[in-house]
Phi, psi and omega in degrees: 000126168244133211234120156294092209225135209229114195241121174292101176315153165049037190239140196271339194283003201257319162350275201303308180286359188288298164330275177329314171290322214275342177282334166261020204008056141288155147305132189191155194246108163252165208228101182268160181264058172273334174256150179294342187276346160311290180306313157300329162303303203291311179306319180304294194297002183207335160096038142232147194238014180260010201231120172295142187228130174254154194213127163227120189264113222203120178308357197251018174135150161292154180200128177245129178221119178259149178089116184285123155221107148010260238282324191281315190278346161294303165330295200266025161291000000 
C-alpha cells in the first residue's frame, strides 16, 4: 500500500489528517501545494484546489478521500 497525502500549509484539516496517519504509524509521502503544478493535481483529484487529499494506492485500486474524514479513511486502509 502506498499512501499519498497533498497537503496545504497552515490547514487545520491537513493538521488532522496528518495526526491520523501518523497516529496509525502509516507510511505516507506528503505533498504541499506550494506550486502550481501541485495545485493542478489537486484539482485534477478532487475538481477543488482548497482541500487537503490522501491518494492510496492498493493493488485492488486507487482510493481517493478529500478533507478529513475519519470514518472514509479508516474504510480505505
Amino acid at each position: 500500500m502506498k499512501i499519498i497525502f497533498y497537503s496545504f500549509p497552515r490547514c487545520e484539516e491537513s493538521s488532522k489528517i496528518k495526526d491520523f496517519l501518523k497516529s496509525r504509524n502509516l507510511d505516507f509521502k506528503e505533498i504541499t501545494s506550494d506550486n502550481e503544478e501541485i495545485k493542478k493535481e489537486i484539482l485534477k483529484l478532487s475538481l477543488q484546489n482548497k482541500k487537503p487529499i490522501v491518494k492510496i494506492i492498493k493493488n485492488r485500486g486507487i482510493y481517493v478521500c478529500t478533507g478529513f474524514n475519519e470514518m472514509a479513511l479508516k474504510r480505505m486502509l
